[in-house]
HTML snippet that shows the backbone in 3Dmol.js (N, CA, C, O; Angstrom):
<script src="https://3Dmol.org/build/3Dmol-min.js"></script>
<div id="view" style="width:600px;height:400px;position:relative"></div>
<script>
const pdb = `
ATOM      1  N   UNK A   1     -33.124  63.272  73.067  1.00  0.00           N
ATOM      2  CA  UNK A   1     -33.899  62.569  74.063  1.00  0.00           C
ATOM      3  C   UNK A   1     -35.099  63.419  74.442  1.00  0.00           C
ATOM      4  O   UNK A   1     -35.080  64.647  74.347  1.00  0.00           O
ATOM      5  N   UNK A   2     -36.140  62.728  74.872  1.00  0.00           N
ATOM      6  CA  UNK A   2     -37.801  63.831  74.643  1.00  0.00           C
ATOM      7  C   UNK A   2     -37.622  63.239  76.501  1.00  0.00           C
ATOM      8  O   UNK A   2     -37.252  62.147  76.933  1.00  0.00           O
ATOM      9  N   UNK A   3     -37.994  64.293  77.116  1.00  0.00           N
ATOM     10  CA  UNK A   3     -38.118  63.930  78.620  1.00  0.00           C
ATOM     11  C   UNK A   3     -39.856  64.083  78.998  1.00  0.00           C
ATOM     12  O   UNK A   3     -40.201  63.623  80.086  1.00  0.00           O
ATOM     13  N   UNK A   4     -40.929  64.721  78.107  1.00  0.00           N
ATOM     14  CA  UNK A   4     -41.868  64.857  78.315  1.00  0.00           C
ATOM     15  C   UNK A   4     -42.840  63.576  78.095  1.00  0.00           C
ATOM     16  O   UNK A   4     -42.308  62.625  77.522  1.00  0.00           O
ATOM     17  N   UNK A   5     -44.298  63.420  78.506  1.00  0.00           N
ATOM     18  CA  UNK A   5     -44.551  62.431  78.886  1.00  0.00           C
ATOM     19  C   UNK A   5     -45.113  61.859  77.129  1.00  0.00           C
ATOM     20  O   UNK A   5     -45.129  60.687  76.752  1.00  0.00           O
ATOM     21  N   UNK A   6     -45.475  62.934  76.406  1.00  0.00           N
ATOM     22  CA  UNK A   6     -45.804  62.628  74.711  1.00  0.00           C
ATOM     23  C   UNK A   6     -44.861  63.757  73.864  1.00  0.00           C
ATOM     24  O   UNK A   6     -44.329  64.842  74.096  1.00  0.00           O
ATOM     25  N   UNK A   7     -44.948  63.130  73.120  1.00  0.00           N
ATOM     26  CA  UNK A   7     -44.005  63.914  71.662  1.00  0.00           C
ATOM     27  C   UNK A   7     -44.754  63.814  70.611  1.00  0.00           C
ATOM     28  O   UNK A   7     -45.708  63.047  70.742  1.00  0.00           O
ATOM     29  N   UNK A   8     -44.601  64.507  69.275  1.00  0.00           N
ATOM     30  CA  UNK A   8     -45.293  64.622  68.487  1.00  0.00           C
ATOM     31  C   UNK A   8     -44.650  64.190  67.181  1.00  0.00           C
ATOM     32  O   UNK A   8     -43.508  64.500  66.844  1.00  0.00           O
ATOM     33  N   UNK A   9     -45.605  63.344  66.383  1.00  0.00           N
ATOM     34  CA  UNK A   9     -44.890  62.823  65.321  1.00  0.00           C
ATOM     35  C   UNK A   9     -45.088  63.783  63.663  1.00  0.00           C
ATOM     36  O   UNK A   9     -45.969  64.600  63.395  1.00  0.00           O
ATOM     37  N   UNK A  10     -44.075  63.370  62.885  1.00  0.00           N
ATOM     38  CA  UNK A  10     -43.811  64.159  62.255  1.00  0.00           C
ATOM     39  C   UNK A  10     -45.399  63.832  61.030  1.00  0.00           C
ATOM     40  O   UNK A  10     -46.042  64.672  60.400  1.00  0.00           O
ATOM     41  N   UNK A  11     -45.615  62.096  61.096  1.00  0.00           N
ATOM     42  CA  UNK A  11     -46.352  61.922  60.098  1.00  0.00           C
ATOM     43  C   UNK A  11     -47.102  60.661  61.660  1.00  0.00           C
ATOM     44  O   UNK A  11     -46.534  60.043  62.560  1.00  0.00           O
ATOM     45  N   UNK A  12     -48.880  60.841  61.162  1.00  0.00           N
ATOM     46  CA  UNK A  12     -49.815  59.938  61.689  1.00  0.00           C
ATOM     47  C   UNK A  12     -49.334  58.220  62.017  1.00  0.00           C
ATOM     48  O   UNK A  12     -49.017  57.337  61.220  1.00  0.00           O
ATOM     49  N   UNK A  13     -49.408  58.206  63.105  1.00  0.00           N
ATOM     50  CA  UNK A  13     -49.411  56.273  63.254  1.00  0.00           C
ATOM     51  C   UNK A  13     -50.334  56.100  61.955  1.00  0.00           C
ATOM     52  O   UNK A  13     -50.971  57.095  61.608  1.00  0.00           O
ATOM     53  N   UNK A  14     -50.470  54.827  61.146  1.00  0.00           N
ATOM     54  CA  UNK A  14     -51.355  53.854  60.595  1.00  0.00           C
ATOM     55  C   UNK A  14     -51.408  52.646  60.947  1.00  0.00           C
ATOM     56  O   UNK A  14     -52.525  52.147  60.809  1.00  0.00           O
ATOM     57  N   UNK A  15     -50.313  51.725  61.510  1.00  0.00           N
ATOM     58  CA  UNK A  15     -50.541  50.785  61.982  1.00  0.00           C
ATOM     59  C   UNK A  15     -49.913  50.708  62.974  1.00  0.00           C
ATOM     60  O   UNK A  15     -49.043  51.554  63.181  1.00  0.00           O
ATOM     61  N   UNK A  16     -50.149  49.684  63.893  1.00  0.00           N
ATOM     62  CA  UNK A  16     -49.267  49.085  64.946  1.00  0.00           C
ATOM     63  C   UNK A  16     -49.492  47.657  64.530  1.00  0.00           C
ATOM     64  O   UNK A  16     -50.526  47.210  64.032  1.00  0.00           O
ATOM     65  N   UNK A  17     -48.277  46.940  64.827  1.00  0.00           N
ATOM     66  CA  UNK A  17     -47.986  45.916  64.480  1.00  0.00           C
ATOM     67  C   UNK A  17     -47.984  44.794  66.347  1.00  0.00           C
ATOM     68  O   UNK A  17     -47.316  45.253  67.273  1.00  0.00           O
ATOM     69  N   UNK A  18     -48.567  43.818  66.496  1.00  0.00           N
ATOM     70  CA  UNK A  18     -48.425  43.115  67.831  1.00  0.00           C
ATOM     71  C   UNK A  18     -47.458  41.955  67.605  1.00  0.00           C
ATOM     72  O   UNK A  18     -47.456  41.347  66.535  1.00  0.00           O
ATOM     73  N   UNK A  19     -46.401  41.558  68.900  1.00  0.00           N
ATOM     74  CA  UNK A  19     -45.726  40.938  68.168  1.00  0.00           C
ATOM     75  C   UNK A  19     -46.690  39.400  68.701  1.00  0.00           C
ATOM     76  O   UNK A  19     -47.683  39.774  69.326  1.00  0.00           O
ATOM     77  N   UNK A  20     -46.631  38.104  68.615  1.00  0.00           N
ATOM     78  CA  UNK A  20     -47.379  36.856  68.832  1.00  0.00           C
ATOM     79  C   UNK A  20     -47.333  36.370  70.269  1.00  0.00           C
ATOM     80  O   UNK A  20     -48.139  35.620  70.820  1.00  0.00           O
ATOM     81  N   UNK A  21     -46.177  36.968  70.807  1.00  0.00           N
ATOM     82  CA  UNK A  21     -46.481  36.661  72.319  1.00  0.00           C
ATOM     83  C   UNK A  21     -46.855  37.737  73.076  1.00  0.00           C
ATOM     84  O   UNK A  21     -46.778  37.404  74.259  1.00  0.00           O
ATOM     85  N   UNK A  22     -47.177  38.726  72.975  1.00  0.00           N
ATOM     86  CA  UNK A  22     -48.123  39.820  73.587  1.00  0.00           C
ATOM     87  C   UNK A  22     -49.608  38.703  74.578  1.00  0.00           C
ATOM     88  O   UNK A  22     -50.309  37.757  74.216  1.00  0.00           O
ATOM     89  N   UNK A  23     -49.489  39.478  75.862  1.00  0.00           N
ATOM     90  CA  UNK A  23     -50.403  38.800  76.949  1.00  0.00           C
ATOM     91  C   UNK A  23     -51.680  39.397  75.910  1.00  0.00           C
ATOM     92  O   UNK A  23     -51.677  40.435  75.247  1.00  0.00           O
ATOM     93  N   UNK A  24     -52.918  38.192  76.045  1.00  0.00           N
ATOM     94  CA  UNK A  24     -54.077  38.086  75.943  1.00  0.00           C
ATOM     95  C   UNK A  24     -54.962  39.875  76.136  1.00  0.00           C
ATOM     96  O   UNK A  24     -55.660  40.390  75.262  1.00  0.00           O
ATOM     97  N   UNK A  25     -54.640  40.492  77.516  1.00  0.00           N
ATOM     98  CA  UNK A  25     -55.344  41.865  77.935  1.00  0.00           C
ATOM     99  C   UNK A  25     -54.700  42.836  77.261  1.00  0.00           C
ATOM    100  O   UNK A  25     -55.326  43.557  76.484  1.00  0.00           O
ATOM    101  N   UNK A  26     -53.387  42.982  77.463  1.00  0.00           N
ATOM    102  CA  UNK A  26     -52.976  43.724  76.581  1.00  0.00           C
ATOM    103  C   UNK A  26     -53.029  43.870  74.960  1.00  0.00           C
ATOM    104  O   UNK A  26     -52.959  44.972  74.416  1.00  0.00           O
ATOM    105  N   UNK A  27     -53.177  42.466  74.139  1.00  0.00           N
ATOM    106  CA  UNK A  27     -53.284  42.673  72.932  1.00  0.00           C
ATOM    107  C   UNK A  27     -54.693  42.607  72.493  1.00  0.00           C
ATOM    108  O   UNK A  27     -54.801  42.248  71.321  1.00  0.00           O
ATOM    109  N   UNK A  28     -56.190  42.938  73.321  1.00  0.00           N
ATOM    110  CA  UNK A  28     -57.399  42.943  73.094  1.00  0.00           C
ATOM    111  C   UNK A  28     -57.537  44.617  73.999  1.00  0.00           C
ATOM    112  O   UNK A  28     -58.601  45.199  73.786  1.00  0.00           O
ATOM    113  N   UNK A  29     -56.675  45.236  74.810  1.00  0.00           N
ATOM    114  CA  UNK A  29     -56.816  46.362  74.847  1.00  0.00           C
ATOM    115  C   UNK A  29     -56.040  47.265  73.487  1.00  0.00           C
ATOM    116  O   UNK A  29     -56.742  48.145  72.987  1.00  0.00           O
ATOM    117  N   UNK A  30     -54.661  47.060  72.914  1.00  0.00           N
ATOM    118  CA  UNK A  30     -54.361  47.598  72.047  1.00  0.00           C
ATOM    119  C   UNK A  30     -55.385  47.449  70.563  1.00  0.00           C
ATOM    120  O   UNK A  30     -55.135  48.099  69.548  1.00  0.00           O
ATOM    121  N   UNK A  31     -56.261  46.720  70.646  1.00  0.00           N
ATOM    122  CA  UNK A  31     -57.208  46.387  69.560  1.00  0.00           C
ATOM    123  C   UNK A  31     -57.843  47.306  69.694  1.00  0.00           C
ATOM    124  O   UNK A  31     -58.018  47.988  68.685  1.00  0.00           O
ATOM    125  N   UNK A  32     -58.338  47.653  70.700  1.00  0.00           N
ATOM    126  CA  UNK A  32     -59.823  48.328  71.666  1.00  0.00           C
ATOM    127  C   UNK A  32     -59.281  49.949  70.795  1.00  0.00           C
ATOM    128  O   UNK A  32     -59.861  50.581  69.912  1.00  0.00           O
ATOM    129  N   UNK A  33     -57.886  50.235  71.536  1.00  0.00           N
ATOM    130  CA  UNK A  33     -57.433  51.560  71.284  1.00  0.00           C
ATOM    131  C   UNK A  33     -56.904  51.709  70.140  1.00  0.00           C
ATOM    132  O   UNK A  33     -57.371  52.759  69.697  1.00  0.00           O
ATOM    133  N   UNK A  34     -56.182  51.256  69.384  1.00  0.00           N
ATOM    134  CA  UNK A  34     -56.438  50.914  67.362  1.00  0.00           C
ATOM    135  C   UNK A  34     -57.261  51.553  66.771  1.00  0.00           C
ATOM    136  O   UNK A  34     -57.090  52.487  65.987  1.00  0.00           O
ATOM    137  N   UNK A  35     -58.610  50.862  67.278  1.00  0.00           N
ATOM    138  CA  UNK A  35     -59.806  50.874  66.408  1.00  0.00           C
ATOM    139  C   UNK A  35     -60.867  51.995  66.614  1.00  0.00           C
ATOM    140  O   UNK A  35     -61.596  52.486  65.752  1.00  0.00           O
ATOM    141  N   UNK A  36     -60.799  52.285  67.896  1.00  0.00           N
ATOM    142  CA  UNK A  36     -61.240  54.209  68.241  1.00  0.00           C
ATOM    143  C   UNK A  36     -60.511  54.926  67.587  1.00  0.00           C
ATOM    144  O   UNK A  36     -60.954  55.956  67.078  1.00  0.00           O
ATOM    145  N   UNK A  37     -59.294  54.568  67.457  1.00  0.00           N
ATOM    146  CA  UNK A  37     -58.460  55.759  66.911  1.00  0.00           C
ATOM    147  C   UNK A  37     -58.426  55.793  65.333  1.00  0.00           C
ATOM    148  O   UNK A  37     -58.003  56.848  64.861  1.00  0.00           O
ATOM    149  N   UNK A  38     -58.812  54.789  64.420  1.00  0.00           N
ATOM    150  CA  UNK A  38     -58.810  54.705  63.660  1.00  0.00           C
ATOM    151  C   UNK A  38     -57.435  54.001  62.609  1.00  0.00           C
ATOM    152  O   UNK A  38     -57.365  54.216  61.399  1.00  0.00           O
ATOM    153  N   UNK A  39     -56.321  53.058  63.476  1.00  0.00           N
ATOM    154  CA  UNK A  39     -55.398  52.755  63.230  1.00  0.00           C
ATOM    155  C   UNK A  39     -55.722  51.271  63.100  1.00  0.00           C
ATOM    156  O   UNK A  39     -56.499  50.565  63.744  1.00  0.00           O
ATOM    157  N   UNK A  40     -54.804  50.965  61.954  1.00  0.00           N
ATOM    158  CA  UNK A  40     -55.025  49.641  61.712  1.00  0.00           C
ATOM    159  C   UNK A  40     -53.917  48.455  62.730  1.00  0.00           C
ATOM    160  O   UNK A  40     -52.692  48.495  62.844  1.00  0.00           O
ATOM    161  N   UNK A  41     -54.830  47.554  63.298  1.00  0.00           N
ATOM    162  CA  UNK A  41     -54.113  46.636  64.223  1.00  0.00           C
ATOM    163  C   UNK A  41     -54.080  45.710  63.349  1.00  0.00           C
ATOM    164  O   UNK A  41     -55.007  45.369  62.615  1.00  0.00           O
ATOM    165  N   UNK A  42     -52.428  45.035  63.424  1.00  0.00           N
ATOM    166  CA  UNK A  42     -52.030  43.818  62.820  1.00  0.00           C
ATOM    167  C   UNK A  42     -51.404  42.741  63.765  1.00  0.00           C
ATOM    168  O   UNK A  42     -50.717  43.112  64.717  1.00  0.00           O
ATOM    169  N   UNK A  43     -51.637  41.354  63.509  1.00  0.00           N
ATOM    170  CA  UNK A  43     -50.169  40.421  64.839  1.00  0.00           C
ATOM    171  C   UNK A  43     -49.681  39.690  63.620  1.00  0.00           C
ATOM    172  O   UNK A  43     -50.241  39.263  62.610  1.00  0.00           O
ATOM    173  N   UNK A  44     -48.171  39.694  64.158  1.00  0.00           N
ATOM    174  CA  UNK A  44     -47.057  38.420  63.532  1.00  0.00           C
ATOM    175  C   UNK A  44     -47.868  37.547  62.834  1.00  0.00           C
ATOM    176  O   UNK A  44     -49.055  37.508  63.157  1.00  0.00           O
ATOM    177  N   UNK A  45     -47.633  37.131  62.310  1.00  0.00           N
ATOM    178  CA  UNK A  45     -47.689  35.390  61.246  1.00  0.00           C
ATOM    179  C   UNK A  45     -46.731  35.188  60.486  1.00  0.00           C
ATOM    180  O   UNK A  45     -46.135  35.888  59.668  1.00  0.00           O
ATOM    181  N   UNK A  46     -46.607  33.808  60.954  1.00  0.00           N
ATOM    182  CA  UNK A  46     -45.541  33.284  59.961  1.00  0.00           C
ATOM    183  C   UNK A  46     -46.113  32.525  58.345  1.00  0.00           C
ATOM    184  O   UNK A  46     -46.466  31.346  58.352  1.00  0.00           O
ATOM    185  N   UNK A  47     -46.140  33.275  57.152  1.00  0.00           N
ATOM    186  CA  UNK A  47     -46.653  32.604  56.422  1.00  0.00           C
ATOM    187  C   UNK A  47     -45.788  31.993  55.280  1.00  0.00           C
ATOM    188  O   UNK A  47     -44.671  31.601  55.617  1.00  0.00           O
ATOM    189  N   UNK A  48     -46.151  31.858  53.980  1.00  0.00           N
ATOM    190  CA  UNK A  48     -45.024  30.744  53.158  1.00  0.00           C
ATOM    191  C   UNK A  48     -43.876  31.634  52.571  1.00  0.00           C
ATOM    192  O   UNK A  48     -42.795  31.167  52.213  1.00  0.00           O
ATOM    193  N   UNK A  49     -44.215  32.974  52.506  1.00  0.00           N
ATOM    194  CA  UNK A  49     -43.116  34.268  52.010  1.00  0.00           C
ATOM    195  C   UNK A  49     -42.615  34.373  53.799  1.00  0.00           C
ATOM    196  O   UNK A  49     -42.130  35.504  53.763  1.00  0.00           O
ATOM    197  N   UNK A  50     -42.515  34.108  54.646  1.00  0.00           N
ATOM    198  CA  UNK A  50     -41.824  34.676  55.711  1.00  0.00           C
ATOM    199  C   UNK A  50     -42.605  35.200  56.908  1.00  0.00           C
ATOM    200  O   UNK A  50     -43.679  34.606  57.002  1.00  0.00           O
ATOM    201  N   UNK A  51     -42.457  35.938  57.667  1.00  0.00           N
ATOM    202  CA  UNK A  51     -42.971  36.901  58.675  1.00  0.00           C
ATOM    203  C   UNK A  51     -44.184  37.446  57.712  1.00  0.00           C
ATOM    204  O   UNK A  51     -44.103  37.558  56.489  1.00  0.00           O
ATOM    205  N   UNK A  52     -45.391  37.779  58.568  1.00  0.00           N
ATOM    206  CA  UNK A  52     -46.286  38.850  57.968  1.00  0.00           C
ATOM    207  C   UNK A  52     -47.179  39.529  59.473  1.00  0.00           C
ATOM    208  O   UNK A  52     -47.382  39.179  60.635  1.00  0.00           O
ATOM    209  N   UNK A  53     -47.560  40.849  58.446  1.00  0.00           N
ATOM    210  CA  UNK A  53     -48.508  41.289  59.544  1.00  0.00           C
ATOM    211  C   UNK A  53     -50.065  41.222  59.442  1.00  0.00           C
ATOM    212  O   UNK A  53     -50.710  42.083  58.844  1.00  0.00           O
ATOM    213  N   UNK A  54     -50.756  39.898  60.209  1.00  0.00           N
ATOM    214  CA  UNK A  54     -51.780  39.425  59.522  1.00  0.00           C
ATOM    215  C   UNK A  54     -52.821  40.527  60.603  1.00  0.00           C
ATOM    216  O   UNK A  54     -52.720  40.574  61.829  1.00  0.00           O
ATOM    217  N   UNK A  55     -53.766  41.321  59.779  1.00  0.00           N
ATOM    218  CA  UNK A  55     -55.244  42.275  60.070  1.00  0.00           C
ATOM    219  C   UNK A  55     -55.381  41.062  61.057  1.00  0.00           C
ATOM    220  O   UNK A  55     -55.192  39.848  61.125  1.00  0.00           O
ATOM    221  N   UNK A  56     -56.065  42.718  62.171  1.00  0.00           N
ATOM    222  CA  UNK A  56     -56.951  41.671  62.959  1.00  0.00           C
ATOM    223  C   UNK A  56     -58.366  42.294  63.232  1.00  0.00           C
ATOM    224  O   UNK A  56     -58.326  43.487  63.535  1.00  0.00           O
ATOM    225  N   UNK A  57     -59.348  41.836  63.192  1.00  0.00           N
ATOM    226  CA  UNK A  57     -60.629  42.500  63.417  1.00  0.00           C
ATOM    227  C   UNK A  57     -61.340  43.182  64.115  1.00  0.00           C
ATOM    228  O   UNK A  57     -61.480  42.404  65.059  1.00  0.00           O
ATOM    229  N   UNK A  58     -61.887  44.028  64.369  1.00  0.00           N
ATOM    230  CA  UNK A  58     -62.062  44.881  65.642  1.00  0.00           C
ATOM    231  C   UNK A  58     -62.440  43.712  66.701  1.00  0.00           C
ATOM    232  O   UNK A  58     -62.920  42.586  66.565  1.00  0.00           O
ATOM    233  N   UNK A  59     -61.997  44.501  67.855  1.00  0.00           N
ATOM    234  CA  UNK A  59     -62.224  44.177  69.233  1.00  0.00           C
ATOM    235  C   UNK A  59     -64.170  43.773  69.259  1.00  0.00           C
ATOM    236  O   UNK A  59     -64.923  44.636  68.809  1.00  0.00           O
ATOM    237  N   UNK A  60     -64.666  42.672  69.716  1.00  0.00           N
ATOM    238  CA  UNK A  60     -66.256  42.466  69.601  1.00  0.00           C
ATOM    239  C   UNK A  60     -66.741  43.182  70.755  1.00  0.00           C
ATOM    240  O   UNK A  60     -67.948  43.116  70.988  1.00  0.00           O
ATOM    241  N   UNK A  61     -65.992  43.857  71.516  1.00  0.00           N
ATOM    242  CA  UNK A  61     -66.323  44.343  72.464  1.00  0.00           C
ATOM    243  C   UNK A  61     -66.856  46.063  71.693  1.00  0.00           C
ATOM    244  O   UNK A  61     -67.509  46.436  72.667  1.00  0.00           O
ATOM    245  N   UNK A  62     -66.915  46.586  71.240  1.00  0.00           N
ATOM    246  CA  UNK A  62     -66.972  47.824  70.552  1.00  0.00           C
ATOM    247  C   UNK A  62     -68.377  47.738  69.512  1.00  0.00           C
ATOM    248  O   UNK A  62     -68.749  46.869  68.723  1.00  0.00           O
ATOM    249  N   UNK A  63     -68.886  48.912  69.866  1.00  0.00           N
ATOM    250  CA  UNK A  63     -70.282  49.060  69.449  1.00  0.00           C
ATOM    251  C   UNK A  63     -70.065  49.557  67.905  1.00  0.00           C
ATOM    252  O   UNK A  63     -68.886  49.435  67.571  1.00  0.00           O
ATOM    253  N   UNK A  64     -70.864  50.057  66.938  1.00  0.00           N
ATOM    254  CA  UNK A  64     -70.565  50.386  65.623  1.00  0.00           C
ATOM    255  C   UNK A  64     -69.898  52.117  65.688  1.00  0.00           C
ATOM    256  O   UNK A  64     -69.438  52.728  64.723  1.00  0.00           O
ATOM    257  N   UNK A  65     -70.002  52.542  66.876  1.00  0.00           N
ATOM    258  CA  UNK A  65     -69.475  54.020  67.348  1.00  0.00           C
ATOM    259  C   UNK A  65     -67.976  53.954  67.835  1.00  0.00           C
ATOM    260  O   UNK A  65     -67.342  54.965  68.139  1.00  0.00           O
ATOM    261  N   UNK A  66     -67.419  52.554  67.887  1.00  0.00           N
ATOM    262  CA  UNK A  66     -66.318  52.546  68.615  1.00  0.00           C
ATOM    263  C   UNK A  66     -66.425  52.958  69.924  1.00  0.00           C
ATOM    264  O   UNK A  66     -65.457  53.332  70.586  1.00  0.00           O
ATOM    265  N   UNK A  67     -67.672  52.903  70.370  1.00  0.00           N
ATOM    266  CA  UNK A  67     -67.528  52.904  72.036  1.00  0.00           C
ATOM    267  C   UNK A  67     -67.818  51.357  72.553  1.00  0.00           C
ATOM    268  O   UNK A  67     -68.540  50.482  72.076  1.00  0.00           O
ATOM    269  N   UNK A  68     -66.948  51.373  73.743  1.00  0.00           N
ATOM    270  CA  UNK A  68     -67.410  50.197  74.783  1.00  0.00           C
ATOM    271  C   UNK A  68     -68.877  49.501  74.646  1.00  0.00           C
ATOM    272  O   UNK A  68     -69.841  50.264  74.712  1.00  0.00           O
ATOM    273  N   UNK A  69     -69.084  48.314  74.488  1.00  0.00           N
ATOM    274  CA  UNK A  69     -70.365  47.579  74.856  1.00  0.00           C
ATOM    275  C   UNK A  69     -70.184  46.937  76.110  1.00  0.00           C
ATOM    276  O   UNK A  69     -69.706  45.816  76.284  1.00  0.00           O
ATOM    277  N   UNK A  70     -70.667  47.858  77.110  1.00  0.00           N
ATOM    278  CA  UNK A  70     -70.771  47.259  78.651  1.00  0.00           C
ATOM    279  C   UNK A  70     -71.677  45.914  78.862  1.00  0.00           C
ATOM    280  O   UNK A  70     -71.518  45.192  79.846  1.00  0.00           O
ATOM    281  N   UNK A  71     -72.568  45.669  77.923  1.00  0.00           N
ATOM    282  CA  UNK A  71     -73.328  44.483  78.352  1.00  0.00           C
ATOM    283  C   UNK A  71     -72.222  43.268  77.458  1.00  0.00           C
ATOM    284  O   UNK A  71     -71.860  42.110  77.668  1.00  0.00           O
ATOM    285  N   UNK A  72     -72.079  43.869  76.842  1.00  0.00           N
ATOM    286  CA  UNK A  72     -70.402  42.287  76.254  1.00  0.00           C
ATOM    287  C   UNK A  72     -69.718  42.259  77.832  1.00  0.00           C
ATOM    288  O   UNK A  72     -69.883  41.367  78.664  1.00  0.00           O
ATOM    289  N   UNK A  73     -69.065  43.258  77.955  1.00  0.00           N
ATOM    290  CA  UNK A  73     -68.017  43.236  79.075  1.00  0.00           C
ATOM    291  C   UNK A  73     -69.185  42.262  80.201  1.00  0.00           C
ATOM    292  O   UNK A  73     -68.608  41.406  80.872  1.00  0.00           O
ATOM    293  N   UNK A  74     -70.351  42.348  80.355  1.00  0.00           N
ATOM    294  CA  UNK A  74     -70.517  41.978  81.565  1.00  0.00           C
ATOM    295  C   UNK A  74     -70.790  40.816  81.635  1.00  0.00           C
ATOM    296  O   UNK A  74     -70.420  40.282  82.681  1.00  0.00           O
ATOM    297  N   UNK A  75     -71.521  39.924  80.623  1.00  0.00           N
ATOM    298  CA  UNK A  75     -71.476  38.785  79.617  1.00  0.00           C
ATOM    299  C   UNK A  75     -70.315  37.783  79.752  1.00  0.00           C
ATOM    300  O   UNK A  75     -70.246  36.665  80.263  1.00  0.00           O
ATOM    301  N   UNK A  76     -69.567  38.445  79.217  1.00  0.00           N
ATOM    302  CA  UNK A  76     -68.043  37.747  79.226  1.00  0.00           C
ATOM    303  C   UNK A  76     -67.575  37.172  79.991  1.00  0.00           C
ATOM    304  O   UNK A  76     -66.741  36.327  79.665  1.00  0.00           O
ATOM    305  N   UNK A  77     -67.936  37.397  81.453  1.00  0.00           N
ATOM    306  CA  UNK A  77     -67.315  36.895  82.489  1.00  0.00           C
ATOM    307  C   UNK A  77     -67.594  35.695  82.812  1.00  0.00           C
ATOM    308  O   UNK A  77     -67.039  35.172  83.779  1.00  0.00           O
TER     309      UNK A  77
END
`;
const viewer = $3Dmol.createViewer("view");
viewer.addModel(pdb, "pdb");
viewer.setStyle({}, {cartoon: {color: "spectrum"}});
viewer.zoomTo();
viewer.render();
</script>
């Protein structure tokens, strides 16, 4: 059991997988943080072989630096 607040993995995340009912903020913030980090974000689909993990495209909120575009965010509303 790890009682500290991070642990360290033996080998790099590459993906995270979202499952299809993940809330709207949360699964466009895990995009956000994915794609700075350089990890590939996938969500559920059900396709004709079964379950899949269908790519999802960066967050449009993110500049070509992977930083925040504050004038999207402000836009958006």
């Amino acid at each position: 059991m790890q009682t500290n607040e991070w642990f360290y993995l033996n080998k790099p995340v590459r993906r995270v997988i979202a499952g299809h009912r993940m809330p709207s903020a949360l699964f466009e913030a895990m995009n956000i943080i994915c794609n700075s980090m350089g990890i590939e974000f996938c969500r559920t689909g059900i396709g004709d072989e079964g379950i899949d993990a269908d790519y999802v495209e960066p967050s449009k909120i993110l500049t070509p630096n992977n930083h925040l575009d504050w004038n999207v965010l402000k836009n958006d509303r």
